[in-house]
N, C-alpha and C positions, 0 to 999 in steps of 0.2 A: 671941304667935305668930299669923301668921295663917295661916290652912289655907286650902287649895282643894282641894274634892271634884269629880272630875268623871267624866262618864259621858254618854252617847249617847240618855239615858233624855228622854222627852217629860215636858214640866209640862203642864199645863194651865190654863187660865186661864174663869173663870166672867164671865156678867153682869156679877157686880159686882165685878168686876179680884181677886179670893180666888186663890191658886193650889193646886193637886191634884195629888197623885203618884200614881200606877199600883204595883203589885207589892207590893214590900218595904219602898219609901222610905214609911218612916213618923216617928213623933217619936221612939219608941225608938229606931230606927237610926241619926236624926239626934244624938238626945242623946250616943251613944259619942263623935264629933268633937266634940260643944258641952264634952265634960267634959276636952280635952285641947287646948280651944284657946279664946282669949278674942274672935277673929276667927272666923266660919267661916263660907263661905259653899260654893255651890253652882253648879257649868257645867252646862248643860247646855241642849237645843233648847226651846225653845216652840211648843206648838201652834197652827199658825196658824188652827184653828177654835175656838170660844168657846162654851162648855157652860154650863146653867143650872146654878146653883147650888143647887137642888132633887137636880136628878140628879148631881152631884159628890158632894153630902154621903154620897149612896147608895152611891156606886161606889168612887169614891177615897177618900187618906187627904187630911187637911188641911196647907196648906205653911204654918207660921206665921213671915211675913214680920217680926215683930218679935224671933224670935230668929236664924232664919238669913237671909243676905243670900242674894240668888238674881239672878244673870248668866245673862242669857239671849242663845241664839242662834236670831233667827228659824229656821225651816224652809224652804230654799227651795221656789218653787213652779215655777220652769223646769227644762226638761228638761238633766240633766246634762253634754250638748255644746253648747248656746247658747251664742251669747256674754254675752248675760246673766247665765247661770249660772257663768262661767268668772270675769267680772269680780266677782259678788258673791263666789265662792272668794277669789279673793286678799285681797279686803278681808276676808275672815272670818279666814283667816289670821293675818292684821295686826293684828284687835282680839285673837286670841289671845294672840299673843305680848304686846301691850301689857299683857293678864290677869297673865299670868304673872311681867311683869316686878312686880307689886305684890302678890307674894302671897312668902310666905317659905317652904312648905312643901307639897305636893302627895299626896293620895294618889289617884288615877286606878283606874277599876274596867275591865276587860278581858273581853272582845274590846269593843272602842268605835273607831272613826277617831279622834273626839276626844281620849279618852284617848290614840292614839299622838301626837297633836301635842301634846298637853299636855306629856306625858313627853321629847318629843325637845326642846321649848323649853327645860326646865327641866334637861335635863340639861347645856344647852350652859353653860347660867349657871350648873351645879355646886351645885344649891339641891334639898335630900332630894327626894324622890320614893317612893311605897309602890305598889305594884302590887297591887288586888285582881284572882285572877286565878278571873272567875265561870261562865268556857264556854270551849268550845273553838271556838273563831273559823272553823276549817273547818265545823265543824256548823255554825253558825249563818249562814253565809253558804251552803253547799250546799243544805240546807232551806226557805232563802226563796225563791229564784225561780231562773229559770234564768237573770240577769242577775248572782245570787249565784252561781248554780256553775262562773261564768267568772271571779270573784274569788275562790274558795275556799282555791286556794294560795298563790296572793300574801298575803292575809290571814292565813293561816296560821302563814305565814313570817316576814312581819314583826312580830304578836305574839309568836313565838318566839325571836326574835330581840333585842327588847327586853327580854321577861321577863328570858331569860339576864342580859341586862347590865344589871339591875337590881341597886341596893345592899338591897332590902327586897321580900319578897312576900308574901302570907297567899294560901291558894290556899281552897280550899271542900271539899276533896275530901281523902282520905287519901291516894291513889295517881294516880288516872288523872290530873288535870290535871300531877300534878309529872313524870309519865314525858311527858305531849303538852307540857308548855314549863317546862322543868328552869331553874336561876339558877344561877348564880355568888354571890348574895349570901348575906343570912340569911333565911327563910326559918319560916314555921309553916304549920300545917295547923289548918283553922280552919272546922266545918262548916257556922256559922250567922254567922259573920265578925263575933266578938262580936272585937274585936279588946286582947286585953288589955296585948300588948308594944308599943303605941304610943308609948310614952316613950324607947325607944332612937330614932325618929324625931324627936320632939321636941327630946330632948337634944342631937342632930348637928343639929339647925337652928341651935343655939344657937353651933357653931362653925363654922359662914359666916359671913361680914362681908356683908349684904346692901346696905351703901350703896353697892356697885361697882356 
């Protein structure tokens, strides 16, 4: 099975081309996906600045490129009405969906842009999808700037919107994220997103026909 993890999360990349994660993404969290899939790889931006690998070892955790594959999406660096900027959108777009068409099963972490176009790809082609569902998309976009608190509804809305119509979600929280974006599907509550019912994922990948 191949899996694709995706999320909004910056890698980073050293001197000597090593790549680093920020936060939580570390080997243990990587290992839950490495133990339920023979494939696994990782979406998400690249930093387009370059950090010594002295001060990565310090900061970040290590990405080891020999067990997880890692698909990067540069960062752009124009301003988001250019036309520069509008022509590299569509073509990011396009490598997306290409992503998607070669991967057989998704699990996508929320609130992310990415993650909505991951999920909206994959849902067209009827191929599982998991929702981890990590923040609440308003906060996180009211908080960041006042260019975020002219997005905050629309983001709001359209994570809530997909959550619902989601077949699979693990949320982090016992209550507040399931009352701010409720599902339709199945469903756990999961506070450190050790995620141990990934096999009913699995299993339903097994009854798609992926060569369509």
């Amino acid at each position: 099975m191949k899996l694709l993890f995706v999320h909004s999360t910056k890698i980073k990349k050293t001197n000597e081309n090593n790549l680093y994660t920020s936060g939580s993404y570390n080997m243990e969290v990587w290992q839950r996906y490495l133990n339920i899939s023979h494939d696994f790889s990782v979406l998400a931006r690249l930093d387009n600045e370059s950090i010594y690998e002295n001060d990565a070892n310090k900061k970040y955790n290590y990405f080891d490129k020999t067990k997880i594959n890692f698909i990067e999406l540069p960062m752009s660096k124009h301003k988001i009405l250019s036309r520069l900027a509008i022509i590299k959108k569509i073509k990011r777009r396009k490598r997306i969906r290409e992503i998607v068409c070669q991967y057989d099963v998704f699990i996508v972490r929320m609130p992310s842009r990415l993650s909505n176009l991951v999920f909206d790809y994959a849902k067209k082609l009827k191929k599982p999808c998991l929702i981890e569902v990590v923040g609440n998309a308003w906060d996180s976009m009211w908080f960041h700037s006042f260019g975020g608190k002219l997005l905050a509804l629309s983001s709001h809305l359209k994570m809530k919107k997909r959550v619902k119509s989601a077949e699979y979600v693990v949320y982090v929280t016992e209550e507040y994220l399931q009352k701010a974006y409720p599902t339709k599907g199945k469903s756990i509550a999961c506070s450190n997103v050790v995620i141990d019912d990934l096999y009913i994922l699995r299993n339903d990948a097994t009854k798609h026909d992926f060569s369509k």
